[in-house]
C-alpha positions as CSV (number, residue, x, y, z in Angstrom):
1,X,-275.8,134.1,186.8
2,X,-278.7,131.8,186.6
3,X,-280.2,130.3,189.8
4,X,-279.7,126.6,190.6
5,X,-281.9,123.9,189.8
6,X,-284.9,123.7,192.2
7,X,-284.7,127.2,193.5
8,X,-287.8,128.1,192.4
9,X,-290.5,126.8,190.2
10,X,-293.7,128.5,190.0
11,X,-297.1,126.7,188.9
12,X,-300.4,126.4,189.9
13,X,-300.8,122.5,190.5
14,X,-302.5,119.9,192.4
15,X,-299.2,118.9,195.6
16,X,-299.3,115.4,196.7
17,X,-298.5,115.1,200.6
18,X,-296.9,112.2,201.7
19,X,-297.0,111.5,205.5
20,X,-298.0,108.2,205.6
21,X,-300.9,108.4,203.1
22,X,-301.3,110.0,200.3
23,X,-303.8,113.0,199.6
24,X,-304.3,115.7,197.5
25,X,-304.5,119.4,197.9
26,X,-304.7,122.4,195.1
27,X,-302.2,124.9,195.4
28,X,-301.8,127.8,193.9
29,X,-298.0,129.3,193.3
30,X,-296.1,126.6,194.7
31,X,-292.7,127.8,194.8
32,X,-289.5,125.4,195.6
33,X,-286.8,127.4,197.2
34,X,-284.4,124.9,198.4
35,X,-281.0,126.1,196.3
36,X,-279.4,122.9,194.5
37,X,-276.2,122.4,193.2
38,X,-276.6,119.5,190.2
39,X,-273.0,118.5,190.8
40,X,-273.3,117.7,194.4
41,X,-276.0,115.5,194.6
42,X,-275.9,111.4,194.7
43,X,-278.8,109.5,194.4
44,X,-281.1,109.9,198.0
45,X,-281.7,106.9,200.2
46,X,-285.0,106.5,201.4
47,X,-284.4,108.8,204.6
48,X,-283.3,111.7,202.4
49,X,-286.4,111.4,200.1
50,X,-288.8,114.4,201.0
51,X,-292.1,115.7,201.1
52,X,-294.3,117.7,198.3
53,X,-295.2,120.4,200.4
54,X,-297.1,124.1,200.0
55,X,-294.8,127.2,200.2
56,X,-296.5,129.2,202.8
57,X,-297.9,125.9,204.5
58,X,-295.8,124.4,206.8
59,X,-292.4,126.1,207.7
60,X,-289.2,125.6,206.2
61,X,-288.3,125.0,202.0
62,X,-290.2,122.7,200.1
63,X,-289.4,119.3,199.3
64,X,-289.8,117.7,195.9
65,X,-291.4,114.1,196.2
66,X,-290.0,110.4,197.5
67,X,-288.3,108.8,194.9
68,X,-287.0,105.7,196.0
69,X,-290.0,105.0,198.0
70,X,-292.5,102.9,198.4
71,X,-292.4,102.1,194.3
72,X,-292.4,103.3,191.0
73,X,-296.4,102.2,191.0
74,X,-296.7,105.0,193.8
75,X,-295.0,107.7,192.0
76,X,-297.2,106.9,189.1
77,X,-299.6,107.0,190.5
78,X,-298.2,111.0,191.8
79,X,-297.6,111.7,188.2
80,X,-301.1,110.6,187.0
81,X,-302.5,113.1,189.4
82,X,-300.6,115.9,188.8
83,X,-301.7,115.1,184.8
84,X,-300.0,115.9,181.8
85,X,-300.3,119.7,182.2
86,X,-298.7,120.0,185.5
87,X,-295.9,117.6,184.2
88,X,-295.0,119.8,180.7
89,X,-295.0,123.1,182.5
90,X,-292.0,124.7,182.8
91,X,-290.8,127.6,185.4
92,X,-289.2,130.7,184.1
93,X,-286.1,129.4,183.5
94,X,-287.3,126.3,181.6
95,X,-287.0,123.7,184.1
96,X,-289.6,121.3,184.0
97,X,-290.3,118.7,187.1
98,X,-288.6,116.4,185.4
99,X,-285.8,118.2,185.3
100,X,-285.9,118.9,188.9
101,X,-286.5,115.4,189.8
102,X,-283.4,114.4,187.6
103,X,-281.4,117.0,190.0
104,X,-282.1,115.9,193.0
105,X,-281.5,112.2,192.1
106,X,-285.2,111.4,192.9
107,X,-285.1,108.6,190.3
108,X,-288.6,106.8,190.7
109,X,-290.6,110.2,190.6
110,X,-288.3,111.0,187.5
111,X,-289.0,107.6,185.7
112,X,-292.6,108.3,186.2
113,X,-292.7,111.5,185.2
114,X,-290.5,110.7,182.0
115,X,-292.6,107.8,181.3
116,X,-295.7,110.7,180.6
117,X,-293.3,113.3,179.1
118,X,-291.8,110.7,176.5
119,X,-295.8,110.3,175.8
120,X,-296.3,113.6,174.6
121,X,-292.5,114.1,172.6
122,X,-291.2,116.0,175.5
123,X,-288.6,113.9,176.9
124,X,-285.7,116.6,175.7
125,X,-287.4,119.1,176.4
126,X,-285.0,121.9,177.5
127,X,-284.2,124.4,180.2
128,X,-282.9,127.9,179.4
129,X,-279.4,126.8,179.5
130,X,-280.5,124.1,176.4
131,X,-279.8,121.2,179.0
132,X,-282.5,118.1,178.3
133,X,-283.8,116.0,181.7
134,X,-280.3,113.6,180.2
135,X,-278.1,116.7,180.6
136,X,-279.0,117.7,184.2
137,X,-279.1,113.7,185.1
138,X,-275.5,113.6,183.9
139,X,-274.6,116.7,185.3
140,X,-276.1,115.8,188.6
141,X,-274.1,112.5,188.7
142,X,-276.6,110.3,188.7
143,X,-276.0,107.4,186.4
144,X,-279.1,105.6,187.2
145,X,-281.3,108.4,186.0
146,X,-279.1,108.6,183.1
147,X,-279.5,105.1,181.8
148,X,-283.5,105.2,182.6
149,X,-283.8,108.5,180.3
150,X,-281.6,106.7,177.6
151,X,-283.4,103.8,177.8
152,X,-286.9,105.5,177.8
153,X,-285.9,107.1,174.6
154,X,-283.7,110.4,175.4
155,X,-281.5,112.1,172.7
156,X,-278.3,110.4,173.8
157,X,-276.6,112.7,171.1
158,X,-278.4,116.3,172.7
159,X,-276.2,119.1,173.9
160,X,-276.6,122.2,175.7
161,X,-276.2,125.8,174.6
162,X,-272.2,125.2,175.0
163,X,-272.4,122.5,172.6
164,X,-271.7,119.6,175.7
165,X,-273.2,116.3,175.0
166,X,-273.5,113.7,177.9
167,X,-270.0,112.6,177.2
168,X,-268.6,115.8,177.5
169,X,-270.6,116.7,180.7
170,X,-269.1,113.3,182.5
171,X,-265.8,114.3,180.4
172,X,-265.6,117.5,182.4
173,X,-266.7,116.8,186.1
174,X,-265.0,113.3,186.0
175,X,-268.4,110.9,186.1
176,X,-267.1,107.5,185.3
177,X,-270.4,106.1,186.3
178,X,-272.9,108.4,184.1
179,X,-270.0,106.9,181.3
180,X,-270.6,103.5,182.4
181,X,-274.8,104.3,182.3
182,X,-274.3,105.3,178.6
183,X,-272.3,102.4,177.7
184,X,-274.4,99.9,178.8
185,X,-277.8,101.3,177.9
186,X,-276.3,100.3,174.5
187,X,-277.1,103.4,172.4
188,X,-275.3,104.8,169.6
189,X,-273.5,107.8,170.7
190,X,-271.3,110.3,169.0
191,X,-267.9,109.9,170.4
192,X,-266.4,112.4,168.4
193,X,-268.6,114.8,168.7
194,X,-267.6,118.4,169.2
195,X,-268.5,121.2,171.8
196,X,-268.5,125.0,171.1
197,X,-264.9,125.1,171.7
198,X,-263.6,122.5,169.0
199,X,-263.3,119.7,171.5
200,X,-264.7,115.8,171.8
201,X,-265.0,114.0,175.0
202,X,-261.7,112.5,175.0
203,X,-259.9,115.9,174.9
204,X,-262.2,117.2,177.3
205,X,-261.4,114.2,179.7
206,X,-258.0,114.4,179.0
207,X,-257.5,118.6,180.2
208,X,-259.6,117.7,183.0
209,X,-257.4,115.0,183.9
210,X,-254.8,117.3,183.8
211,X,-256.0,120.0,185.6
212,X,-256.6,117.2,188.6
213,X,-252.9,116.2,188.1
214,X,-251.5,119.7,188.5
215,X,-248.3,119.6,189.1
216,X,-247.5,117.3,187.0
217,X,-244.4,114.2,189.1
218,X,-242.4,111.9,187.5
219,X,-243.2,108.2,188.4
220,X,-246.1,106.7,190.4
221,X,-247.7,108.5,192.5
222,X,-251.0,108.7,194.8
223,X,-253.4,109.5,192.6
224,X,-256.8,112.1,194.5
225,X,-260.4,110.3,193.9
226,X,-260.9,113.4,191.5
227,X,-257.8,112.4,189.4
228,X,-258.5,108.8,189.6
229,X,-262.2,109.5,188.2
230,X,-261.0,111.3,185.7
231,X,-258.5,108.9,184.6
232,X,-261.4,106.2,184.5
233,X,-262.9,108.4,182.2
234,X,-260.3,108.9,179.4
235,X,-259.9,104.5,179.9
236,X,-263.9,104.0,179.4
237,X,-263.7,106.9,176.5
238,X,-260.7,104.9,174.5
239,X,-262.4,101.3,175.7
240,X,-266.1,102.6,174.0
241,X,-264.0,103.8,170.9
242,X,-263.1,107.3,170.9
243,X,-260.8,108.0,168.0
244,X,-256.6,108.7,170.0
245,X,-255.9,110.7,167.0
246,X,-258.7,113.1,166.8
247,X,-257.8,116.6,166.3
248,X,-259.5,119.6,168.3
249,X,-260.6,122.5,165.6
250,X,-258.8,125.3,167.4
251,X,-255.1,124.4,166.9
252,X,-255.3,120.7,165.6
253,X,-254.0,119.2,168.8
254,X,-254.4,115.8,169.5
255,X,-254.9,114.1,173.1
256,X,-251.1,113.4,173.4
257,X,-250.1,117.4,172.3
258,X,-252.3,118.2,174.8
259,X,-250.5,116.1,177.4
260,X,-247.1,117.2,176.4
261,X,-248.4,120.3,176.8
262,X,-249.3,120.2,180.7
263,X,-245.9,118.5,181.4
264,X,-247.7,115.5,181.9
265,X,-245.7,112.1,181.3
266,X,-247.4,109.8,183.5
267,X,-249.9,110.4,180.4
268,X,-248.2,110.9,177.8
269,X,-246.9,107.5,178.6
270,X,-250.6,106.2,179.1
271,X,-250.9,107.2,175.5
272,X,-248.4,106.1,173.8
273,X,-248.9,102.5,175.0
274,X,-252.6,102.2,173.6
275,X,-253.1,99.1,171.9
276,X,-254.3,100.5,168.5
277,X,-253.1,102.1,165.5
278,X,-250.0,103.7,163.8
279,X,-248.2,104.5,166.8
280,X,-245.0,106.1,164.5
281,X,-247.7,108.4,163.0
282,X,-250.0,109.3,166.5
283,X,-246.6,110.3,167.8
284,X,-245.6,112.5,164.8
285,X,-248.7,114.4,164.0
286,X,-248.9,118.2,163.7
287,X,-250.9,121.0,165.8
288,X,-250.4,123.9,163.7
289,X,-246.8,122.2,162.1
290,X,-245.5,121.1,166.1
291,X,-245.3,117.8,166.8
292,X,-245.1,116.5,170.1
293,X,-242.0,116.1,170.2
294,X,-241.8,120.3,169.3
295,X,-243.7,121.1,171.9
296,X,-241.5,119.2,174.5
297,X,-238.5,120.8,173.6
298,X,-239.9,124.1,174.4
299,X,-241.4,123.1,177.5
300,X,-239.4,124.5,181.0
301,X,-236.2,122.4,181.4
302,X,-235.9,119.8,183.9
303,X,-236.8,116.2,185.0
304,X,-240.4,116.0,183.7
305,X,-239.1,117.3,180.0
306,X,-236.6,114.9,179.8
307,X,-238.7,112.1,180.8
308,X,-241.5,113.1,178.5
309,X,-238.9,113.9,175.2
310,X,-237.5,110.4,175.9
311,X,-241.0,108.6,175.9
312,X,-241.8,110.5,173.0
313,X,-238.4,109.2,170.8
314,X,-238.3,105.5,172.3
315,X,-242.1,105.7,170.3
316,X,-240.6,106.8,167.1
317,X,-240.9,110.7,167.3
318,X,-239.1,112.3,164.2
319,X,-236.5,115.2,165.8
320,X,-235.7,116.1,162.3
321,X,-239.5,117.3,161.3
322,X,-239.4,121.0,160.9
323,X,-242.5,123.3,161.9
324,X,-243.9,126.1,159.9
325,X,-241.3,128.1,161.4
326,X,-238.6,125.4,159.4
327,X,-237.5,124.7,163.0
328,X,-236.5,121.6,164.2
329,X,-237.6,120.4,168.2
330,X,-233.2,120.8,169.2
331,X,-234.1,124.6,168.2
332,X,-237.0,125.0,170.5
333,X,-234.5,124.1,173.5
334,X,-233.9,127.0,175.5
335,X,-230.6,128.4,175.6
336,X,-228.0,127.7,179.0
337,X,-226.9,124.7,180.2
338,X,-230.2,122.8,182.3
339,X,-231.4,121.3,178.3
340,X,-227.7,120.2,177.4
341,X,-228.4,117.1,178.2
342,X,-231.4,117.2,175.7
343,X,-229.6,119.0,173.4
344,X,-227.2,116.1,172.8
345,X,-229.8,113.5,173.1
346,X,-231.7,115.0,170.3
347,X,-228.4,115.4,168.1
348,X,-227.7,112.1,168.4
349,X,-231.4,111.2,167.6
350,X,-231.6,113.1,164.1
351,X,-228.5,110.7,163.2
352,X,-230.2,107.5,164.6
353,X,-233.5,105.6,163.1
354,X,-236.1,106.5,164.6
355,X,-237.1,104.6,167.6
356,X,-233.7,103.6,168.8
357,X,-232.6,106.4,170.5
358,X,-231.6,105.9,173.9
């Protein structure tokens, strides 16, 4: 497994001090040890901005420079010293000090920096993992960084060796703000866009969500921060015009199978009440010939199956579409008495119009 960003990063470059005043000594080999975890870190206040220091000269790991102080003339003025060929040079697993700087959150020193690498047609330039400086912004939660990149010029549409573009990586990890950064930096990004495994942003949001509302209750309920990002997420997704009906390539499931699937009717309800579309044909499409409604009938029997087959008929789900297997949804039921209830609902169902069972 790869090491985190800023572990390590050998060079031989000129090291800016700041204590006060600025100076400049040569180093050679300056290595950065301090282990980073991209996910953890929110953008530094002036007190957590560090030092650029010499591994080897003064105890303890070294620090990557102030960001957020004095100014972005002053880490210019950093960045014109360390010169283009410092800046470009990337450690043995591709990072670049841009991408450092995007992982800690340093955001002047990383506006700087970017300013010289868009210069030279290195602004998505990538680590060994494929991520750009955008990717390991996103990654690192830190939407202010995102929108700076973007709105320098970054490849709002790059992904990483998995195929994640900025949407999925605040898809995944729940980041309604690096969402919010894209949206208003105003550029045109692919919302439908797919990762290695078949998926676009919205699916990935949405099996994040669930995972964060495992297990799955019936009715309102106290939602954890993690849940309630993620939920932002799938709202600013839909609101910047991902497509509710998009299919992923695996098994052709849409946001709503996928839903059904985790037992999920808080939003499976969410869904069926967007504002847009067909809703008669978003509740009846097919994953592989199930519909929706087929996949609730064989989910395990009890409250949260009931609730979710009866949101799925008040919205005009078919019970007498058959699946591949010419099975209807009443034959997915299983057998003994907890699904009775079902059972008869359902009957009665295939014999009503659609959307009027009760």
């Amino acid at each position: 497994m790869g090491k985190n960003k800023a572990q390590r990063f050998k060079v031989t470059w000129c090291v800016i001090e700041w204590e006060g005043s600025c100076q400049l000594i040569v180093s050679t080999t300056c290595t950065l040890q301090d282990p980073l975890d991209t996910r953890l870190y929110a953008e530094p206040s002036l007190q957590q901005a560090g030092s650029w220091r010499v591994s080897g000269l003064s105890p303890g790991p070294p620090q990557l420079p102030p960001c957020t102080g004095p100014s972005l003339d002053a880490a210019r003025a950093h960045m014109l010293a360390l010169g283009p060929q410092q800046l470009l040079a990337q450690d043995e697993e591709g990072d670049t000090l841009l991408h450092l700087f995007a992982a800690r959150g340093l955001r002047w020193a990383a506006y700087a920096a970017a300013e010289v690498l868009q210069m030279y047609r290195h602004l998505d330039i990538r680590e060994h993992k494929g991520k750009t400086p955008l990717l390991v912004a996103a990654a690192a939660n830190q939407p202010l960084i995102v929108e700076d990149l973007l709105n320098l010029g970054a490849e709002p549409n790059a992904t990483d060796h998995q195929g994640r573009s900025v949407l999925h990586v605040a898809a995944t990890y729940g980041l309604p703000g690096v969402l919010s950064a894209v949206f208003k930096a105003g550029v045109q990004v692919n919302l439908e866009a797919r990762n290695f495994e078949g998926l676009t942003p919205l699916h990935t949001a949405i099996l994040a969500l669930n995972a964060a509302m495992h297990p799955p209750s019936l009715g309102p309920r106290m939602l954890s921060t993690q849940a309630r990002d993620r939920l932002a997420c799938v709202q600013m997704l839909l609101h910047m015009g991902a497509d509710h009906t998009s299919q992923e390539i695996k098994s052709n499931k849409t946001v709503l199978h996928l839903a059904v699937q985790a037992a999920n009717p808080t939003l499976v309800q969410l869904l069926l009440e967007l504002p847009r579309g067909d809703l008669r044909t978003f509740v009846n499409m097919k994953a592989h010939g199930n519909t929706a409604l087929h996949m609730a009938a064989a989910l395990p029997p009890g409250p949260l199956q009931e609730a979710i087959v009866r949101h799925l008929l008040a919205a005009g789900a078919d019970p007498t579409l058959r699946n591949l297997e010419n099975e209807q949804p009443i034959h997915l039921l299983r057998p003994g008495p907890g699904p009775e209830g079902l059972r008869q609902l359902l009957k009665r169902s295939r014999m009503a119009p659609p959307g009027l069972s009760s």
